[in-house]
TILO-303302 format. One record per residue: residue in one letter; x, y negated, z of N, C-alpha, C, O, CB in turn. Coordinates in pm, 1 decimal, decimal comma. Each point is the difference from the previous one (the first is absolute). Glycine has a CB too. Layout:
SITE   residu        n_X        n_Y        n_Z       ca_X       ca_Y       ca_Z        c_X        c_Y        c_Z        o_X        o_Y        o_Z       cb_X       cb_Y       cb_Z
SITE        a          X          Y          Z          X          Y          Z          X          Y          Z          X          Y          Z          X          Y          Z
...
// end
This chain:
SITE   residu        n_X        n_Y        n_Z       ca_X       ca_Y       ca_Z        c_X        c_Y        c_Z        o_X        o_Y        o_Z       cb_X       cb_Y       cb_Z
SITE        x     -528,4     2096,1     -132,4      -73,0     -119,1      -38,6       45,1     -115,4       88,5        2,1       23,4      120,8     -200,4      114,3     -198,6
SITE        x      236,0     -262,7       34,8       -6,3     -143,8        5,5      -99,8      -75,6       57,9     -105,1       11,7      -63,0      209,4       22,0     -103,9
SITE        x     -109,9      -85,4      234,6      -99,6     -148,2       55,1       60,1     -113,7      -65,0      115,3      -29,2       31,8     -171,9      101,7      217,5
SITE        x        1,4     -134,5     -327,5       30,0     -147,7      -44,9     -167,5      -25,4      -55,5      -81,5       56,4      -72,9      397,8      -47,5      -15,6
SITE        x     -304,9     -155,7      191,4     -120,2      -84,5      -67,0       -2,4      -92,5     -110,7      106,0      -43,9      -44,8     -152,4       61,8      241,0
SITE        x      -77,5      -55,0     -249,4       29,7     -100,3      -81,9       13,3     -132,7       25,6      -20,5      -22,2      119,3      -61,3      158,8     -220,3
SITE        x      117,6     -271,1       14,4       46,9     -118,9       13,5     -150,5     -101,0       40,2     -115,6        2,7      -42,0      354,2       62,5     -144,2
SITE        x     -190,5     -121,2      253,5     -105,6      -92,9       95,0     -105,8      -66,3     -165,9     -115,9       28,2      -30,6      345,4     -139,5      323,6
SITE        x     -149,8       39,1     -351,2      -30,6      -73,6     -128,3      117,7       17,4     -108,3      103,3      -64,5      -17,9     -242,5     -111,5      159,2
SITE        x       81,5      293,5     -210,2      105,2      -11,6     -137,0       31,1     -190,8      -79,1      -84,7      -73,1      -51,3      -50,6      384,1      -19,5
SITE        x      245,3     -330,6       85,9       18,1     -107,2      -69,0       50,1        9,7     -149,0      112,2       50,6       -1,3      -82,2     -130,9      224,0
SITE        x      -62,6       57,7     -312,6       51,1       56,4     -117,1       -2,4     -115,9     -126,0     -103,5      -65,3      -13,6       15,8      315,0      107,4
SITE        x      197,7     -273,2     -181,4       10,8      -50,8     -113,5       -0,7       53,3      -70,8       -6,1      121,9       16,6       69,5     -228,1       31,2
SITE        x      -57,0       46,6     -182,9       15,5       62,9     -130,1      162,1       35,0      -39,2       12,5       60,4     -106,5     -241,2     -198,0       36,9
SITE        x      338,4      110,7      134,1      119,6       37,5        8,7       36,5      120,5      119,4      115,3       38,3       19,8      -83,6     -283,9     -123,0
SITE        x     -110,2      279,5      152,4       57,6       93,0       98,3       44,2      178,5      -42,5       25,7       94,6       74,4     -186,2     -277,1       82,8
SITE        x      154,5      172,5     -307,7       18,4      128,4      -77,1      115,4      -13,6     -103,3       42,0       85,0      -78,5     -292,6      -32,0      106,0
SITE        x      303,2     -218,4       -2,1      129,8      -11,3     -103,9       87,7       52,4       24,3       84,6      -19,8      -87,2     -115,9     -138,8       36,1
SITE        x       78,3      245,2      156,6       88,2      105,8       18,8       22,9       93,9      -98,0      104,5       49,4      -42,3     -160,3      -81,0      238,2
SITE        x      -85,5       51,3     -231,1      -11,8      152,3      -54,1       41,0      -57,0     -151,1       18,7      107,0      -58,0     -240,8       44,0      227,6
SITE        x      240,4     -226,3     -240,9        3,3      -40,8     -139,6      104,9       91,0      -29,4       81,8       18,2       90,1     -160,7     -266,3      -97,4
SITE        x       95,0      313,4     -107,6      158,8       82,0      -26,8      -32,2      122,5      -31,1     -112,9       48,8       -4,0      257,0     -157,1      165,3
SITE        x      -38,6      159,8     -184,3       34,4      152,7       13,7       81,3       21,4      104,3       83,8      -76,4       47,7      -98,4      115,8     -268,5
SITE        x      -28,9      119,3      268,4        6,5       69,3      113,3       23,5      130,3      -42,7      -54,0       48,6      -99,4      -81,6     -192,9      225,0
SITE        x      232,6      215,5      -36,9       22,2      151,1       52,6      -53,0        3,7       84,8       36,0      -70,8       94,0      131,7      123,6     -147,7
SITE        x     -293,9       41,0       67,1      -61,6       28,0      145,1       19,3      160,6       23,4      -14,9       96,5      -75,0     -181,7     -303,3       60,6
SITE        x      244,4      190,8      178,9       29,2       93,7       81,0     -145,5       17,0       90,9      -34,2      -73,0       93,1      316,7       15,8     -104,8
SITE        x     -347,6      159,1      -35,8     -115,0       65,7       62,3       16,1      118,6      111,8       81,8       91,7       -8,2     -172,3     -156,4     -214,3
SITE        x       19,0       49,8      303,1      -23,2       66,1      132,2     -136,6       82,4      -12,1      -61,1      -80,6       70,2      190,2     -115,7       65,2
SITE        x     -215,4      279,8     -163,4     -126,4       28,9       14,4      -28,1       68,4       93,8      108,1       51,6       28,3     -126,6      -73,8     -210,2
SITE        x      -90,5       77,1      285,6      -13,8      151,0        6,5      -62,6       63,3      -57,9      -75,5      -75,7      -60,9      110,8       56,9      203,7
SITE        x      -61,4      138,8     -172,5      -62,8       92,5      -83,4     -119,1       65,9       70,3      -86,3       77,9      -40,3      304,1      -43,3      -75,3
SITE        x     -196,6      -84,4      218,6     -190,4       31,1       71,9        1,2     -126,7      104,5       77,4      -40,6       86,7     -115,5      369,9      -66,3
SITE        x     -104,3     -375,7      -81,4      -26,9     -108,5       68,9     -101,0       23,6      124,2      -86,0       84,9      -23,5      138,4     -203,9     -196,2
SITE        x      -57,8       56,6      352,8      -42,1      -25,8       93,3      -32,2      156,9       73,9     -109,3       13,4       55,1       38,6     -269,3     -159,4
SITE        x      136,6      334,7      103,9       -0,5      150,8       69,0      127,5      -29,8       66,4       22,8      104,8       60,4     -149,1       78,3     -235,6
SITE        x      235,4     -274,5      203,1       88,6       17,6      130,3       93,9       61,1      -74,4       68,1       80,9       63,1     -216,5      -55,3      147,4
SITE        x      169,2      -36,2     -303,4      106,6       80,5     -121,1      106,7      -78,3       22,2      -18,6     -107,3       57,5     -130,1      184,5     -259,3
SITE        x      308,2      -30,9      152,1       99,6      -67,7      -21,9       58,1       34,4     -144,7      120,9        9,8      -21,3      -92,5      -24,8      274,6
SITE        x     -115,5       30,2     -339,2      101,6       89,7      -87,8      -15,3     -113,2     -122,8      -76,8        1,0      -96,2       36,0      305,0      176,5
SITE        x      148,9     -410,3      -38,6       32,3      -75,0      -98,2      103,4       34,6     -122,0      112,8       48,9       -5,3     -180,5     -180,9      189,2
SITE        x      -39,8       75,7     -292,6       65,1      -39,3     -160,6       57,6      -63,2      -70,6      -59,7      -88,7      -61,1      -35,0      136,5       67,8
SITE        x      261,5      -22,8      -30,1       57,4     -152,0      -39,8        7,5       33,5     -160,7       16,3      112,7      -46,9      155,0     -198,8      289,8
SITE        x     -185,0      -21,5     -308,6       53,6      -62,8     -122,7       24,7      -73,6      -14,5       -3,3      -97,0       75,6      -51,6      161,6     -137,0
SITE        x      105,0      -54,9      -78,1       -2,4     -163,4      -57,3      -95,5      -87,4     -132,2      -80,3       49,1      -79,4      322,7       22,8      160,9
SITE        x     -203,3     -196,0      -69,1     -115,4      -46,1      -81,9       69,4     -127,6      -69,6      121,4      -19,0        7,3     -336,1      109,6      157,8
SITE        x      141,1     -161,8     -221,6       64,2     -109,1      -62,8     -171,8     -111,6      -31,9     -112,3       49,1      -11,5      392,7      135,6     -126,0
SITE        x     -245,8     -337,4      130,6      -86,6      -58,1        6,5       12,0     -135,3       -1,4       81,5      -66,9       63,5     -143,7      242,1       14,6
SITE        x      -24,4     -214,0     -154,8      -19,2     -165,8      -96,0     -123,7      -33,7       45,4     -109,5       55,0      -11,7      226,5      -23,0     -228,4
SITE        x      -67,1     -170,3      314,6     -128,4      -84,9        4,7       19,5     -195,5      -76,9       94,4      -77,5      -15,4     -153,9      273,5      292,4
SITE        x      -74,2     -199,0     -301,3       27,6     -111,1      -82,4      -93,7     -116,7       39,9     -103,9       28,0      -59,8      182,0      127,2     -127,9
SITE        x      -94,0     -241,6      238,6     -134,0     -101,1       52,1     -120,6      -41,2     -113,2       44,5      -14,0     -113,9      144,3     -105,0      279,0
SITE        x     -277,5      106,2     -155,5     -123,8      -30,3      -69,7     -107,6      -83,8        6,4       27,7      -49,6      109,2       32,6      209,9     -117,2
SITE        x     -129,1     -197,1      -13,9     -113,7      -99,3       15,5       30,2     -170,7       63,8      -72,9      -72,5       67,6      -59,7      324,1      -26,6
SITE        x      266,4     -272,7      -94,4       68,4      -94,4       29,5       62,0       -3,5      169,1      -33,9      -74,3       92,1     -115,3      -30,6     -303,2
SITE        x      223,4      185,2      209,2       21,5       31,8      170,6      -74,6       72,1      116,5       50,9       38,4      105,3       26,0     -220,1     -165,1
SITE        x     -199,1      192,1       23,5      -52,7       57,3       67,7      -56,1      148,7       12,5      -72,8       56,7       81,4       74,9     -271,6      -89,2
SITE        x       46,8      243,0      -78,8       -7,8      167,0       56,5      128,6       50,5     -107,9       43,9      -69,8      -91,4     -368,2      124,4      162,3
SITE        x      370,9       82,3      -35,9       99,9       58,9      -79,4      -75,3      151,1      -39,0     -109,6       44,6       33,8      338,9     -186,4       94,9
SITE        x     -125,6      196,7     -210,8      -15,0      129,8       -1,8      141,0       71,9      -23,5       89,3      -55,7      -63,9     -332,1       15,2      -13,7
SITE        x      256,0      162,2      131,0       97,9       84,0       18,0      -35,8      154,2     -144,8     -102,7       30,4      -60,7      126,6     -141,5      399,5
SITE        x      102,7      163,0     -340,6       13,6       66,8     -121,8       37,8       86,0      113,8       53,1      -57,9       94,7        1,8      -72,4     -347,1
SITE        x      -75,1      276,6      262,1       98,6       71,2      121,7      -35,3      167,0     -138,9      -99,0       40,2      -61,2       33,2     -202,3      454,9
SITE        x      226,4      210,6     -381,5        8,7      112,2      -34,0       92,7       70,8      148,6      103,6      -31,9       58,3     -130,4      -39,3     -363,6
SITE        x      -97,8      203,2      325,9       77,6       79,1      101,1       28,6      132,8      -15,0      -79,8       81,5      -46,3       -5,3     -217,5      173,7
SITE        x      192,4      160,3      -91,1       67,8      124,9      -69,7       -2,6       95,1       99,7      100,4       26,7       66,2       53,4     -140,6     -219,9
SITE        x     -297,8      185,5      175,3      -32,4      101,9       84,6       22,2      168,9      -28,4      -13,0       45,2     -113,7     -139,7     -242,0      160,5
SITE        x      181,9      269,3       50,8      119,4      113,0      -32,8      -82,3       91,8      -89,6       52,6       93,6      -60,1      100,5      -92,8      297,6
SITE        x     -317,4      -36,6     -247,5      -65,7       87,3      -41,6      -17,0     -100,9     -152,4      -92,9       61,8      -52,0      -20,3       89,0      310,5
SITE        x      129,7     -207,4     -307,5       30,7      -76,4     -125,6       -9,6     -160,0       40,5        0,7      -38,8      116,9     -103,6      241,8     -283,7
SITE        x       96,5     -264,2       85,4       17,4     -142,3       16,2     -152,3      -59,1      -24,0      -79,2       82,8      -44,8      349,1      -84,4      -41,2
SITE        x     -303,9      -87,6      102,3     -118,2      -81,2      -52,7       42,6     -165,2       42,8       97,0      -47,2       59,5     -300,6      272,1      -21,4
SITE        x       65,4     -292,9     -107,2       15,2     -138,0       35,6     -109,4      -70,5       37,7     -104,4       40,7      -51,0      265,8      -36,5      -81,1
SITE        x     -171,4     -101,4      208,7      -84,9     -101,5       69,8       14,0     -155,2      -19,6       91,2      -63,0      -53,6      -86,3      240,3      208,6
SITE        x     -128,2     -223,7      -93,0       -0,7     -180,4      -30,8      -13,5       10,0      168,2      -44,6       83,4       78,7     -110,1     -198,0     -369,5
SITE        x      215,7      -11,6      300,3      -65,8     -104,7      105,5      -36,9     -106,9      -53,1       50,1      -67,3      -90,1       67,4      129,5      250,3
SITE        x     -202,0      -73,6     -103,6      -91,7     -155,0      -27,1      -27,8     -100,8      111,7      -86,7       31,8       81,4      -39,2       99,5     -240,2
SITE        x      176,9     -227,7      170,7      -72,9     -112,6       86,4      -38,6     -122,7      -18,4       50,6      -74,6      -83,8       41,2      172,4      188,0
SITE        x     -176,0     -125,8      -34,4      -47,2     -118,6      -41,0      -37,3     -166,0      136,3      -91,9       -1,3       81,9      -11,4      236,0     -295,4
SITE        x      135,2     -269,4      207,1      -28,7     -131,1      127,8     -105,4      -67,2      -12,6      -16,8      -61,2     -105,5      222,6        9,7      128,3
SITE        x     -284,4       46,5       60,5     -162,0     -109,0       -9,7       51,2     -107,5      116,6      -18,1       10,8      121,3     -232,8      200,1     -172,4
SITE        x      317,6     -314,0      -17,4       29,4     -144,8       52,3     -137,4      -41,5       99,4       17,4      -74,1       96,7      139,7       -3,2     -343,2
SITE        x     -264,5      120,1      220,8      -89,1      -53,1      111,4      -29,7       99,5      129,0      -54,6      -46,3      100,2      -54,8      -89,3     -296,6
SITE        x      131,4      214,3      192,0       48,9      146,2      124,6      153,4      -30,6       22,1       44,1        4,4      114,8     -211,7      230,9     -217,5
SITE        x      214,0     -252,5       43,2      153,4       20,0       18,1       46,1      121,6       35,2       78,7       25,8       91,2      -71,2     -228,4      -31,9
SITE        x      -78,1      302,9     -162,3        1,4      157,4       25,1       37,5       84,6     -107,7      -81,5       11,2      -91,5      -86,6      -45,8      238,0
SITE        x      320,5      122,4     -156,6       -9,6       77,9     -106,7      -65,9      106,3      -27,0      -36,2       67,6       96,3      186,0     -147,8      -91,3
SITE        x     -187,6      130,0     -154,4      -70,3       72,7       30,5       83,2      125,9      -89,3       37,2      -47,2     -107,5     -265,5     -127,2      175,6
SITE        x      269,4      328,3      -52,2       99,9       54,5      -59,7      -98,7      142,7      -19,8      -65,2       55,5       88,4      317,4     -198,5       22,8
SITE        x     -240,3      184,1     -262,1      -62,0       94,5      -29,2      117,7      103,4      -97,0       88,9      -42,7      -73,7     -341,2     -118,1      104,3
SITE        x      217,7      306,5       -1,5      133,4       90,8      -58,0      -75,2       51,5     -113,3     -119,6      -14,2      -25,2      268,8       99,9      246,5
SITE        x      -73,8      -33,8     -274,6      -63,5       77,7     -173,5      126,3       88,5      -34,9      105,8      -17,7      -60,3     -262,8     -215,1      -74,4
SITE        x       85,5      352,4      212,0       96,3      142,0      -17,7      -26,8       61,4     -159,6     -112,9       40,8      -27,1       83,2       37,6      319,6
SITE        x      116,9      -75,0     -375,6       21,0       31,8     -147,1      -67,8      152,0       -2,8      -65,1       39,3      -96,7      311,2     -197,0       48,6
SITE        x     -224,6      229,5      154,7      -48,6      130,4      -13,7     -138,4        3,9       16,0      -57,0      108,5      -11,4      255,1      -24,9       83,1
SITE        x     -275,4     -207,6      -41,5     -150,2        7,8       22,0      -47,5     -149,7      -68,7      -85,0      -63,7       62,1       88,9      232,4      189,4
SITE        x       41,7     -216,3     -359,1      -11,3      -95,4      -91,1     -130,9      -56,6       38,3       -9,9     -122,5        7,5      153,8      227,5     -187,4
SITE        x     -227,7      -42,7      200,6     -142,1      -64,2       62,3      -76,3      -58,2       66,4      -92,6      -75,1      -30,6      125,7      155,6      -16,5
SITE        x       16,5      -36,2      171,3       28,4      -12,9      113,5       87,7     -134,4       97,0      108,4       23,2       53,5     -145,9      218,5     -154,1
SITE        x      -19,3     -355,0      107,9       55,8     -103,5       71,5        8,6        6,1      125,4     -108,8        0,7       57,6       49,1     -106,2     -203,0
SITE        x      152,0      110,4      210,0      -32,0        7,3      194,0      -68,2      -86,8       32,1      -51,1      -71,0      -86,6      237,6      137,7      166,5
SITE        x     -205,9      -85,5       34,2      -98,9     -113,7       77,7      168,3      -78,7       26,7      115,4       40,8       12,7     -412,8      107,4      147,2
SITE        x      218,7     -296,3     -161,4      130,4      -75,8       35,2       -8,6      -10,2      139,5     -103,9       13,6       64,5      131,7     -148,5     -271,0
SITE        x       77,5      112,0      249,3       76,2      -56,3      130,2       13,4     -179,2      -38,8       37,5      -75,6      -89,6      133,8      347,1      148,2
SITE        x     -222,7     -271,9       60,1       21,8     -201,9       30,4       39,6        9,7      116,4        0,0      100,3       71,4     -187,5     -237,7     -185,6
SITE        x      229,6       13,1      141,6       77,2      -64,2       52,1       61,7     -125,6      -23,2      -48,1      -82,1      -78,1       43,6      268,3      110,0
SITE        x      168,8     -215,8       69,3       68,4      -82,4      -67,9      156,7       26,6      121,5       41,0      101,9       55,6     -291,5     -300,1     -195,4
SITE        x      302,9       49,5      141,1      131,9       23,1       61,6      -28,1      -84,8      158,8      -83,0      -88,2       22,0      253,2       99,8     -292,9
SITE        x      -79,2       44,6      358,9       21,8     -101,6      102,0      120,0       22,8       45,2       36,2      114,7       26,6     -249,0     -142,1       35,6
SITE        x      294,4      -82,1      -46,4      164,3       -4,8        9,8       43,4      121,0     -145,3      -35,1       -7,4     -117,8       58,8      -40,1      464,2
SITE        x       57,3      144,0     -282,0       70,3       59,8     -156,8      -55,8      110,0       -4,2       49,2       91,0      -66,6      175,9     -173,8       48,5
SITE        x     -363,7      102,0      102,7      -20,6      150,0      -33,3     -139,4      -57,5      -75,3      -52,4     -109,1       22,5      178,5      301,0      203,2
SITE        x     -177,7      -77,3     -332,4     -181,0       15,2      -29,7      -39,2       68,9       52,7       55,8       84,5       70,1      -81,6     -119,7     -237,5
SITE        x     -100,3       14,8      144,7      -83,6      135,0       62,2     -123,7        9,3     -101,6      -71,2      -92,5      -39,1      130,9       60,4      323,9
SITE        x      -65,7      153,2     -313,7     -147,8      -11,8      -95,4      -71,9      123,9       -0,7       43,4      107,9      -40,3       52,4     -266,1     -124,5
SITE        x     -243,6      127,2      227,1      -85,6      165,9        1,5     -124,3       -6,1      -46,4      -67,7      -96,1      -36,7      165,8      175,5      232,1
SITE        x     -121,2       39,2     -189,1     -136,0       56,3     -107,1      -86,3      103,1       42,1       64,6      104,5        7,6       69,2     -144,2     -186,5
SITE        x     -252,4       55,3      209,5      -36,5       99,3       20,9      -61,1      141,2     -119,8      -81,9      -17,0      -90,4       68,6     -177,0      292,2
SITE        x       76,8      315,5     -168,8       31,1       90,8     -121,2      -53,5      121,5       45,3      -38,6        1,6      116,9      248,4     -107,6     -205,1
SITE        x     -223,1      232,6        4,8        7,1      113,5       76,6      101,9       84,8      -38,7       68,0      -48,7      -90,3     -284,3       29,6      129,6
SITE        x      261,5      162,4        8,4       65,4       75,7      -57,1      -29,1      115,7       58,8       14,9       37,8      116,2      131,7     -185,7     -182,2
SITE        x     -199,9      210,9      -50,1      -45,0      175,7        4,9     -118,2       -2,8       89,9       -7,0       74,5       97,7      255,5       49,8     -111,7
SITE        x     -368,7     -234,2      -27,0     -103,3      -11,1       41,5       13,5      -93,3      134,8      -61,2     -106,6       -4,9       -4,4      328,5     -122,2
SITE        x      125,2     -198,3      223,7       10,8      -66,9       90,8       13,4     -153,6       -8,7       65,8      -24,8     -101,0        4,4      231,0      161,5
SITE        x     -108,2     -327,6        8,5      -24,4     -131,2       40,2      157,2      -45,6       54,1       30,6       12,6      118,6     -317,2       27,8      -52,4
SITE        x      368,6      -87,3     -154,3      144,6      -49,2       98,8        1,6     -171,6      -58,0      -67,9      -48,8      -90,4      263,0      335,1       91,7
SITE        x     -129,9     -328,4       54,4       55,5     -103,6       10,0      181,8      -32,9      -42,2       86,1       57,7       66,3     -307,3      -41,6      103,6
SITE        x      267,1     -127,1     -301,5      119,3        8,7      -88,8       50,5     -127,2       43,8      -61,4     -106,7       -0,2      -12,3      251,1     -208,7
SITE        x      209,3     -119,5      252,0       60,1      -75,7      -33,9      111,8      -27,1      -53,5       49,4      108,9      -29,0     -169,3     -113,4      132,1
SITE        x      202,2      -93,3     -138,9       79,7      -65,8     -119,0       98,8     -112,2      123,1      -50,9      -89,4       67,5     -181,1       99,2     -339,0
SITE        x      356,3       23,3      271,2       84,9      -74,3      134,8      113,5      -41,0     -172,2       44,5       84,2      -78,0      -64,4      111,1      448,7
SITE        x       32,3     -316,0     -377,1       95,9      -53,1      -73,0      139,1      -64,1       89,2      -39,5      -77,4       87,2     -175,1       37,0     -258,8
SITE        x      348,0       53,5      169,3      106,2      -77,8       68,7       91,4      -51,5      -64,5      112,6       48,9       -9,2     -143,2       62,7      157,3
SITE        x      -20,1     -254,8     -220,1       55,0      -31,0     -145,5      160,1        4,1       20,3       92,2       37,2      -72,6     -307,8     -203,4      -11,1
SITE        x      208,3      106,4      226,8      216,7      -34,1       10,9       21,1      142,6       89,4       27,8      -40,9      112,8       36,1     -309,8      -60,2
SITE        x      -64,1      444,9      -51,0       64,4      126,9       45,0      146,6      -26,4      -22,7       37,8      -68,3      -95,1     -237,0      227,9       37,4
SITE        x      296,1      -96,3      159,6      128,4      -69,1      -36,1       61,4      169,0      -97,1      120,2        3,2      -26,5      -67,2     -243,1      306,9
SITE        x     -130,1      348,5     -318,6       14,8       70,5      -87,4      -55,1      -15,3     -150,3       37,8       76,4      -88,8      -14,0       28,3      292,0
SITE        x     -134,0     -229,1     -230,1      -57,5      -13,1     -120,7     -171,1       -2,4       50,8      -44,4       54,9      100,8      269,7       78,6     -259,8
SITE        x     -282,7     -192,3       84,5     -125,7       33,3       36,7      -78,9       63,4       -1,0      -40,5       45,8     -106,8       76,9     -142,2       98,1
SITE        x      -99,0      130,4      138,2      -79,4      150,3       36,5     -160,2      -24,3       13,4      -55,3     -107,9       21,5      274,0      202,9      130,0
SITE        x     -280,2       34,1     -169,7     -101,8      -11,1      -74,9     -104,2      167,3       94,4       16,7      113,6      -44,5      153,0     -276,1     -249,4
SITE        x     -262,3      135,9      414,5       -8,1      104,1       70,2     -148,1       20,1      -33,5      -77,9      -94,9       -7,9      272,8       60,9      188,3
SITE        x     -220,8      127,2     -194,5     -162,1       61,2       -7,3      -35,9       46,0      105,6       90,2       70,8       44,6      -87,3       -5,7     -242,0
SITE        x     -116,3      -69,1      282,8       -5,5      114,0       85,4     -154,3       11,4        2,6      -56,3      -66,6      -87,0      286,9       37,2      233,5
SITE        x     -294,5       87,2      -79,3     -134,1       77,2       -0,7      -29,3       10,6      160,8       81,4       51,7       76,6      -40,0      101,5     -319,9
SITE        x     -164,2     -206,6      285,2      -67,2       25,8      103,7     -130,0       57,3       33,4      -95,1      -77,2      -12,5      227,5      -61,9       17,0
SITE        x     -155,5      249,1       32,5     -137,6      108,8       33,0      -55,6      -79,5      121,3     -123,1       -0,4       -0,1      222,9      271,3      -69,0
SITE        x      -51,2     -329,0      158,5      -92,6      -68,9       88,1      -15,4     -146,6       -4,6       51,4      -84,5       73,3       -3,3      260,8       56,8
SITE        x     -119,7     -189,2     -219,1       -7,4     -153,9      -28,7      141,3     -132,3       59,7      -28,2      -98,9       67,7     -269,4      194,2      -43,6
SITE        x      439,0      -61,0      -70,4       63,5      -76,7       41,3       77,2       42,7       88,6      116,7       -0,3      -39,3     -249,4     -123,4      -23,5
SITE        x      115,7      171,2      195,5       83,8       22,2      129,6       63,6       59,9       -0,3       66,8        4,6      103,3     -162,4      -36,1       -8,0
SITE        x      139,7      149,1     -231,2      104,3       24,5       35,1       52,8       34,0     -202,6      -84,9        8,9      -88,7       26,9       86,7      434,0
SITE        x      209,7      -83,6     -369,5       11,3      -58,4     -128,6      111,8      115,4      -22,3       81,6       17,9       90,5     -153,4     -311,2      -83,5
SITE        x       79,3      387,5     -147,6       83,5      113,8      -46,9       75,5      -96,3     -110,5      -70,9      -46,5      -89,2      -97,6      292,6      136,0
SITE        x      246,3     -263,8      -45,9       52,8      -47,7      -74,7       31,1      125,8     -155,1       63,7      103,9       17,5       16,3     -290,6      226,5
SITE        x     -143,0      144,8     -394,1       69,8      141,1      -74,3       30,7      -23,9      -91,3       -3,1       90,9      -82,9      -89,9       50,0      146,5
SITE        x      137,0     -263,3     -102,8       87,6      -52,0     -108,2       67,6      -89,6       48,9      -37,5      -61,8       99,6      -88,3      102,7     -261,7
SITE        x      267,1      -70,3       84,8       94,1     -128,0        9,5      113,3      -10,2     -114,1       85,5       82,2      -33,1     -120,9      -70,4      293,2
SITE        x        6,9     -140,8     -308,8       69,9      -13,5     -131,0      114,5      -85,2       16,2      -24,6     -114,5       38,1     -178,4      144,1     -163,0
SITE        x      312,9       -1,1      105,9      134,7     -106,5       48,7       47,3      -55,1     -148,0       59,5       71,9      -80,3       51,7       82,0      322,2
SITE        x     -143,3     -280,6     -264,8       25,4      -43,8     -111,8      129,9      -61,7      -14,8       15,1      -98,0       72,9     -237,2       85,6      -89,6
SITE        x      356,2       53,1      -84,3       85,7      -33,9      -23,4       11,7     -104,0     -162,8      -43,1       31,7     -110,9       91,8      188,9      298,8
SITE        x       24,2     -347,1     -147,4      -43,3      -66,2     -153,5       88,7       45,5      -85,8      106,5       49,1       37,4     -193,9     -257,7       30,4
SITE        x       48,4      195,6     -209,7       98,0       69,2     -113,4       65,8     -112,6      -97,4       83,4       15,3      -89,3     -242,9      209,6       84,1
SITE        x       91,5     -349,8       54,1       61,9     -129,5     -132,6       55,6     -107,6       72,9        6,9     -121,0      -21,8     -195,6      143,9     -162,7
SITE        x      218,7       35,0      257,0      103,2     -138,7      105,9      -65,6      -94,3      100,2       38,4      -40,8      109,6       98,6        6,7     -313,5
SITE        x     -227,6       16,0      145,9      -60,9     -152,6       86,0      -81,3       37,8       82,3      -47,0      112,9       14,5       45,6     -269,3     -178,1
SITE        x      -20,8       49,6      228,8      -61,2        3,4      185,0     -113,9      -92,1       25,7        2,2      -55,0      110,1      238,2       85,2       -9,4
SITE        x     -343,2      -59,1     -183,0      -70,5      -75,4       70,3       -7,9      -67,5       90,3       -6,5     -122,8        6,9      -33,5      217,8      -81,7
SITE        x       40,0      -11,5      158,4      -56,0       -6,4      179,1      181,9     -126,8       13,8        0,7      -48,9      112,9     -181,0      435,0       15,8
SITE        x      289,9     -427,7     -201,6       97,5      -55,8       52,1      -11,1     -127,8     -135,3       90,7      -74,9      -36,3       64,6      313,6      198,1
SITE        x     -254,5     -233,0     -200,0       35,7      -81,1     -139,2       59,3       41,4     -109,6      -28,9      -62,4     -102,1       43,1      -72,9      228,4
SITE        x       83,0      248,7     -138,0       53,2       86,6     -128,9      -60,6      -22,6     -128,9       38,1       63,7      -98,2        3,6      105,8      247,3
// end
């Protein structure tokens, strides 16, 4: 586990997600047991469309992931409240259609985000977070991690390395 705190004052616009506009090959990292001190990471692959909405201010993502035990698909959703200056990002796992996560808020400061939530898993009280690094000089990365003691210390058990598939670059003007 990781120590990283959060950002003094998320500063956040309604452009700070135009990165993500496009299609993507995503290179996934998981582990397969979360917060037991495990290493037994899961790679695949995935693929994924996001498109902006509500006139700039929030997007949503299309993600198909091609997991060894079959494939399924998910939304991301976000949304920006211009008077917080706070995103707010909620997941919708296809295999539990019902089921909305609790969102993660936040926002950006310099090139990293940060966005958390308080959640549980397998009854237990943890604490989520969501580490975005829009200019990664590999593509932009995308870290989950999970905290059992309120914060102080951080498992990192997902990471999504997004590669673009239609040429253009936002983040350079493309």
């Amino acid at each position: 586990m990781t120590l990283h705190s959060a950002p003094a004052a998320p500063v956040g616009t309604p452009s700070d997600f135009d990165f993500l506009i496009g299609r993507w090959r995503v290179e996934h990292h998981r582990l397969q047991t979360r917060l037991a001190g495990a290493s037994d990471w899961q790679v695949f692959a995935g693929h994924c469309e996001a498109r902006p909405l509500l006139g700039g201010f929030g997007n949503v993502d299309d993600n198909h992931l091609e997991l060894p035990a079959g494939p399924y698909r998910a939304v991301s959703l976000r949304s920006f409240d211009p008077h917080t200056r706070q995103w707010s990002i909620w997941w919708l796992d296809g295999r539990q259609p019902s089921q909305l996560d609790v969102p993660v808020r936040g926002g950006f400061a310099g090139d990293e985000g940060l966005f958390f939530a308080e959640d549980r898993l397998d009854g237990r009280a943890i604490r989520v977070r969501f580490r975005w690094l829009p200019r990664d000089p590999g593509g932009p990365l995308w870290e989950q991690a999970f905290s059992a003691d309120g914060g102080q210390s951080w498992e990192t058990n997902w990471r999504m390395r997004f590669l673009r598939l239609d040429g253009s670059d936002p983040i350079d003007g493309g």
